[in-house]
ROZADREN-309556 format. One record per residue (C-alpha): residue in three letters; residue number from 1; x, y, z negated. Coordinates in steps of 0.25 Angstrom, whole numbers, always signed. Layout:
R  aa   i    c1    c2    c3
R ALA NUM     X     Y     Z
...
This chain:
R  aa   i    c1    c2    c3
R UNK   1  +200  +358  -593
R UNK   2  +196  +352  -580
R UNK   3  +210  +359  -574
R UNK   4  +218  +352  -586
R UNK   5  +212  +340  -588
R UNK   6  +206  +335  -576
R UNK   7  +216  +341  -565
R UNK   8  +208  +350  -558
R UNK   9  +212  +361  -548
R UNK  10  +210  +376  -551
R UNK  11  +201  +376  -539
R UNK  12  +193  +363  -543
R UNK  13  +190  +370  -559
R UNK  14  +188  +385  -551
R UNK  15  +179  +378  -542
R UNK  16  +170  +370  -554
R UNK  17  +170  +384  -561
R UNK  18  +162  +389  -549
R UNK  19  +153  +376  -548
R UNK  20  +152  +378  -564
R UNK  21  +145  +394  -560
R UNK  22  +155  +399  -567
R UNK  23  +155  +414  -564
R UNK  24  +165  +421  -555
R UNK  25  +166  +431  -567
R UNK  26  +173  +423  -575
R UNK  27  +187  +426  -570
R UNK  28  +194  +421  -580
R UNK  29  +188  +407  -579
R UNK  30  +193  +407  -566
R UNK  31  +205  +411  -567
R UNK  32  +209  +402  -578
R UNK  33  +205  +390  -568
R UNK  34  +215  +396  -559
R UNK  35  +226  +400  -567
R UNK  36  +224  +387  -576
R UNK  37  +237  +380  -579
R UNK  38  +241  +366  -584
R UNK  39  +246  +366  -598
R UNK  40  +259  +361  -604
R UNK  41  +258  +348  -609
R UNK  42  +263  +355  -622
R UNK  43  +254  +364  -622
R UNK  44  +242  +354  -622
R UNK  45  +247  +345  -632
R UNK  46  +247  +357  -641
R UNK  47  +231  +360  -639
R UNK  48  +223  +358  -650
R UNK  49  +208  +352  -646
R UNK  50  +197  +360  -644
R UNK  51  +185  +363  -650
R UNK  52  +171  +357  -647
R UNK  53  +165  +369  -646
R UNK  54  +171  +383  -649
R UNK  55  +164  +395  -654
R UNK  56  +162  +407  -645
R UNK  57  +167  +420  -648
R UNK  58  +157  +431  -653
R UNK  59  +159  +439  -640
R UNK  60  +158  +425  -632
R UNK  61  +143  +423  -639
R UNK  62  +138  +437  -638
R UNK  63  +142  +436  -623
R UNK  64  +134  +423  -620
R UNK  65  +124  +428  -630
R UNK  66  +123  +441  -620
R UNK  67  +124  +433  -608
R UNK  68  +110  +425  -611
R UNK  69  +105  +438  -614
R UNK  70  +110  +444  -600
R UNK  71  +104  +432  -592
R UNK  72   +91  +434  -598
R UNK  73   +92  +448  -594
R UNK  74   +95  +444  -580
R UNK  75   +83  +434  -579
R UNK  76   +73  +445  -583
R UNK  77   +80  +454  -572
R UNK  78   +74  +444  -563
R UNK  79   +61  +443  -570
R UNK  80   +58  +457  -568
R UNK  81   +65  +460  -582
R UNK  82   +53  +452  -589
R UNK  83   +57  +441  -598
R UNK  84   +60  +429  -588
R UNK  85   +54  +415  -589
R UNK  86   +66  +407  -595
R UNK  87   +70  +420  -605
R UNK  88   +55  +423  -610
R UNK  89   +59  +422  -627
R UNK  90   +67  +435  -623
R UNK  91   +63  +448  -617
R UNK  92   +74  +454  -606
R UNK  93   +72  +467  -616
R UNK  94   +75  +457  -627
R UNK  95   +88  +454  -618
R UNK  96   +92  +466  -618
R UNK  97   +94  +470  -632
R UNK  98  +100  +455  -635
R UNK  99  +111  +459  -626
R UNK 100  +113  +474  -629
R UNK 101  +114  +470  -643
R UNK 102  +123  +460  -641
R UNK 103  +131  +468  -634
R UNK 104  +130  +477  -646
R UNK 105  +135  +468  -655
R UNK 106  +147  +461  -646
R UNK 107  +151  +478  -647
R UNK 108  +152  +477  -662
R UNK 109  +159  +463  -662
R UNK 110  +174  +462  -667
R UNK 111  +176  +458  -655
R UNK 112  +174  +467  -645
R UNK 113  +181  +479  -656
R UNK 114  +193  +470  -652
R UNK 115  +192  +471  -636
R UNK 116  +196  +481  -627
R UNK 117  +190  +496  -626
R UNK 118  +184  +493  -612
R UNK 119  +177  +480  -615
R UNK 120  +171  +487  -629
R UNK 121  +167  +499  -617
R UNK 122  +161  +486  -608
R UNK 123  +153  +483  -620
R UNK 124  +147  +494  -623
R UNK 125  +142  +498  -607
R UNK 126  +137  +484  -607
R UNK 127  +130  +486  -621
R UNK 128  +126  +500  -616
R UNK 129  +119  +492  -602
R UNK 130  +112  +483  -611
R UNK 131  +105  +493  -620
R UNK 132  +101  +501  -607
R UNK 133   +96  +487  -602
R UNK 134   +89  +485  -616
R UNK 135   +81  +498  -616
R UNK 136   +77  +496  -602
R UNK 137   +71  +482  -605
R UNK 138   +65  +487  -618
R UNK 139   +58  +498  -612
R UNK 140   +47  +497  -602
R UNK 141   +50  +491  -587
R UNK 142   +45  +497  -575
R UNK 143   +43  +492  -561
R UNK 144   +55  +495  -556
R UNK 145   +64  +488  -564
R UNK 146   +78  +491  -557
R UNK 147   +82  +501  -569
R UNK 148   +83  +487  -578
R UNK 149   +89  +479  -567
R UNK 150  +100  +491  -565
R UNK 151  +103  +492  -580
R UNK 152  +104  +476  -581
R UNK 153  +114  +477  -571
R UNK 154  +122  +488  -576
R UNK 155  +122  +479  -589
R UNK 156  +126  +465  -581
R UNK 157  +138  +474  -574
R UNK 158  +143  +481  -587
R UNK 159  +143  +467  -593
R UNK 160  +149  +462  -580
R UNK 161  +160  +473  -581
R UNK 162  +164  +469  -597
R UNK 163  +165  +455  -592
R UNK 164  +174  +456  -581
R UNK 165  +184  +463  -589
R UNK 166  +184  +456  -602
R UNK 167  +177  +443  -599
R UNK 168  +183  +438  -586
C-alpha cells in the first residue's frame, strides 16, 4: 500500500519491513517489495473494495494456532522444560500433544490432500518430531536435558524445512 499510495521506494518499504521484525524468512514478502509494480490506471479503477476483515484460511489458523504452541514450547526450553512464568495455565507436555495433534488434523484437512506429495512427506516428519517431542515431555525428565532440547530442534528444523519450501 505505502508503495502505491504513498510513493515509496522499494528500499524505503524493504527497509520498514526490517524495522517492522519481519523475519528474513519470509522471502516472498520480500520479494514482492522489490518486484512490486505500479498498476494500470485500468486496472485500479476495476478493483472492487476490500473487506474489513477477512477470514483465514483453515491451514492459516491451524498454523498460527501451532505457532503459540511452538513459542510456548521455546519459553519452557529456557525454563529448563518447566512450565514458564507467563505460560503457567499450560504444561510444556500439554504443548506438546496441542501441537502433535494439530499437526494430526492439518494431515487430514482437504487441504493438504490437495498439495504436493513432498509437502504431505514434510507433514508428516514434522508430525513424526512432534509426537517424539510429546512422549519425551510426558514421560519423566532427567538431569540432563539435552535429549529434549535435541528433539525440539529436530522439530523447529523439520518445520523450518516444510516452511521454506511451501511457505516462503
Amino acid at each position: 500500500m505505502c508503495l502505491a499510495q504513498e510513493g515509496w521506494t522499494p528500499a524505503r518499504a524493504e527497509s520498514w519491513l526490517r524495522q517492522a521484525g519481519t523475519a528474513l524468512e519470509y522471502g516472498g514478502l520480500y520479494a514482492a517489495v522489490v518486484e512490486f509494480k505500479m498498476p494500470a490506471s485500468t486496472e485500479i479503477s476495476g478493483l472492487k473494495a476490500l473487506p474489513e476483515a477477512a477470514a483465514p484460511s483453515p491451514v492459516v489458523a491451524a498454523m498460527v494456532e501451532m505457532d503459540a504452541h511452538l513459542e510456548h514450547l521455546k519459553a519452557a526450553q529456557k525454563s529448563g522444560w518447566s512450565a514458564p512464568l507467563n505460560h503457567s495455565d499450560i504444561t510444556p507436555a500439554q504443548a506438546a500433544v496441542l501441537l502433535w495433534e494439530q499437526l494430526r488434523e492439518l494431515g487430514r484437512h482437504a487441504d493438504t490432500a490437495n498439495r504436493p506429495v513432498a509437502y504431505r512427506e514434510k507433514l508428516t516428519a514434522s508430525e513424526e518430531e512432534a509426537d517424539r517431542l510429546r512422549m519425551m515431555l510426558n514421560g519423566s525428565l532427567g538431569a540432563d536435558l539435552r535429549p529434549v532440547d535435541a528433539a525440539f530442534g529436530e522439530l523447529l528444523q523439520s518445520c523450518s524445512t516444510c516452511h521454506r519450501a511451501f511457505r516462503n
